[in-house]
C-alpha positions in Angstrom: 0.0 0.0 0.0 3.0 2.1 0.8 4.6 1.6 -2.0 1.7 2.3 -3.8 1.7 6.0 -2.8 5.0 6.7 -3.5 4.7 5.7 -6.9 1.5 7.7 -7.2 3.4 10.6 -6.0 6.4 10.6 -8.1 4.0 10.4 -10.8 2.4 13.3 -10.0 5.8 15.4 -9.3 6.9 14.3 -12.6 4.0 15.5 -14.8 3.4 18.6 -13.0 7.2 19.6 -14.3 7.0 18.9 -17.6 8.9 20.8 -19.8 11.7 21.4 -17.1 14.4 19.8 -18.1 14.1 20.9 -21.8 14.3 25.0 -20.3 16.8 24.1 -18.1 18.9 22.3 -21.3 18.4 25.1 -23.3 19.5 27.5 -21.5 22.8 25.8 -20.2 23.9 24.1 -23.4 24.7 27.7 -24.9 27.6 28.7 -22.0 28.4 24.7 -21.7 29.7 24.9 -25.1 30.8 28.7 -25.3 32.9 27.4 -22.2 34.3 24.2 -24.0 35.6 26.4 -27.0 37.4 28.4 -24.6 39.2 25.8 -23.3 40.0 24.7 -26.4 41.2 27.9 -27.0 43.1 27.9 -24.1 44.6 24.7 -24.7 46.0 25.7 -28.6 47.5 28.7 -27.4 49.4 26.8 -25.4 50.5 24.1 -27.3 51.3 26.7 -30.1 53.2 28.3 -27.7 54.9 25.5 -26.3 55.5 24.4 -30.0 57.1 27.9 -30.9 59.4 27.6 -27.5 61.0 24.2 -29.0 61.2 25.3 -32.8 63.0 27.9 -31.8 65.4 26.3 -28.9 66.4 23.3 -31.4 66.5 25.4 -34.4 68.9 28.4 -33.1 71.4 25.3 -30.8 72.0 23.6 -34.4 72.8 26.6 -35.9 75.1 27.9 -33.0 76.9 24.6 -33.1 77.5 24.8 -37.0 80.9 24.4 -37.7 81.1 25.2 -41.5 84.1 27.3 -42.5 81.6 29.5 -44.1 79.0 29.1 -42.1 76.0 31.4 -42.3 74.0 31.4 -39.0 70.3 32.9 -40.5 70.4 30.6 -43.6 71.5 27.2 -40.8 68.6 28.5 -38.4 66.2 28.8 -41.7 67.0 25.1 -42.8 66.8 23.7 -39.3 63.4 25.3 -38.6 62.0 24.1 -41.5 63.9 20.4 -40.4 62.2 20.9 -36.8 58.8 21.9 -38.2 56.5 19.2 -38.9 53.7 19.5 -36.7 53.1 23.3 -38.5 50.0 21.9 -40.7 48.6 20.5 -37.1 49.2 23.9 -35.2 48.1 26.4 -37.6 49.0 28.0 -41.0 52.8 28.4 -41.6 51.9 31.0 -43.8 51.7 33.2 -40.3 55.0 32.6 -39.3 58.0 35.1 -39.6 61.8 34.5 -39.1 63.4 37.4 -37.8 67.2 38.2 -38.5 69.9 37.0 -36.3 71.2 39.7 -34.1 75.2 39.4 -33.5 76.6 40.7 -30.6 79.8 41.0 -29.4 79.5 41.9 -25.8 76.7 41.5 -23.0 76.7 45.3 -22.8 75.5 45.5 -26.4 72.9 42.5 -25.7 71.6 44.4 -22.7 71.9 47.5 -24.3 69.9 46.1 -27.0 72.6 47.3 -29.9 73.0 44.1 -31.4 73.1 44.0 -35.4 71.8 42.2 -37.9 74.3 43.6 -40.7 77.4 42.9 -38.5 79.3 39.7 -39.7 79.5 36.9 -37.8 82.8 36.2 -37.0 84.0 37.9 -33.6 80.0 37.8 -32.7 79.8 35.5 -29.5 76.4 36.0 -28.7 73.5 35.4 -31.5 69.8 36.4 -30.9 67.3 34.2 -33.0 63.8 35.3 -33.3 60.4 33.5 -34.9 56.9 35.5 -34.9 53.8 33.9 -35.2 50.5 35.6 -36.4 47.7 33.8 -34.2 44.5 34.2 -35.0 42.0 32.7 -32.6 38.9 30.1 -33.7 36.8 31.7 -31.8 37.2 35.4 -32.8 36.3 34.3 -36.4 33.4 32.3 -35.2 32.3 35.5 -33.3 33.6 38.2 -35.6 35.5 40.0 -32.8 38.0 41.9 -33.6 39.9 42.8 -30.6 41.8 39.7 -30.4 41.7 39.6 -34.2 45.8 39.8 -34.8 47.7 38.3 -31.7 51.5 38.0 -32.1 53.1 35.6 -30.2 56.9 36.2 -30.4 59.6 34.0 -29.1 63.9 35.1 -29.0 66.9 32.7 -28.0 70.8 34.1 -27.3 73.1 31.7 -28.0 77.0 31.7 -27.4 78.0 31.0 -31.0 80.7 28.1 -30.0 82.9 28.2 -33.0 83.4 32.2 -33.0 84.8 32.3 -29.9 88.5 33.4 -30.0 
């Protein structure tokens, strides 16, 4: 008899809140997702970041270890980025990314003093600068049309002691 009731009753809570659940999904499933395309967001920035921090790690110790006689530190830096790059069709469009000229310095004064060159030969230069830009432009700013965050620029530089120019 108990039993019964209860069933009677649930019945009755059930059919007096009909329609409930399907305002209570429509409403939430707009910031559920908004919120899991951030995060996505949130996670390729990172990665692209992360990705940008190696490239540019690997690609500026190869060329600072070159020993060619000859040896020509923004052409070896080009050739190993393009070596160390083959996750770029994954990450984004490697039409976005700029190599920036390799800044020879011969002193820390002139690295801290930011007079490094980029016209100044290599030899005598112990310290290199290598630079990379990337042009990011976030998923969800095109799916939005905002246009604040439209043309992000994440930039990454390396100094490296150029081994064989050291006298």
């Amino acid at each position: 008899m108990y039993s019964n009731k209860l069933i009677l009753t649930i019945r009755k809570n059930i059919r007096s809140d009909s329609g409930a659940i399907s305002l209570e999904f429509a409403l939430l499933i707009g910031p559920f997702l908004l919120l899991m395309f951030l995060f996505l967001e949130i996670c390729r920035v990172i990665f692209i970041s992360a990705a940008l921090d190696l490239a540019v790690a690997e690609s500026g110790r190869e060329a600072s270890f070159d020993s060619s006689s000859s040896v020509n530190y923004h052409t070896s830096f080009i050739h190993s980025l393009e070596r160390n790059s083959q996750l770029w069709p994954w990450l984004g469009s490697s039409d976005a990314i700029t190599i920036g000229d390799v800044l020879y310095c011969r002193t820390v004064d002139e690295l801290v003093a930011n007079s490094c060159q980029a016209s100044t030969a290599a030899s005598g230069a112990k310290l290199a600068v290598y630079s990379i830009k990337y042009q990011y432009n976030p998923v969800l700013t095109q799916l939005f049309f905002l246009s604040s965050f439209k043309d992000s620029l994440l930039s990454r530089k390396v100094v490296y002691v150029q081994h064989y120019e050291l006298a």
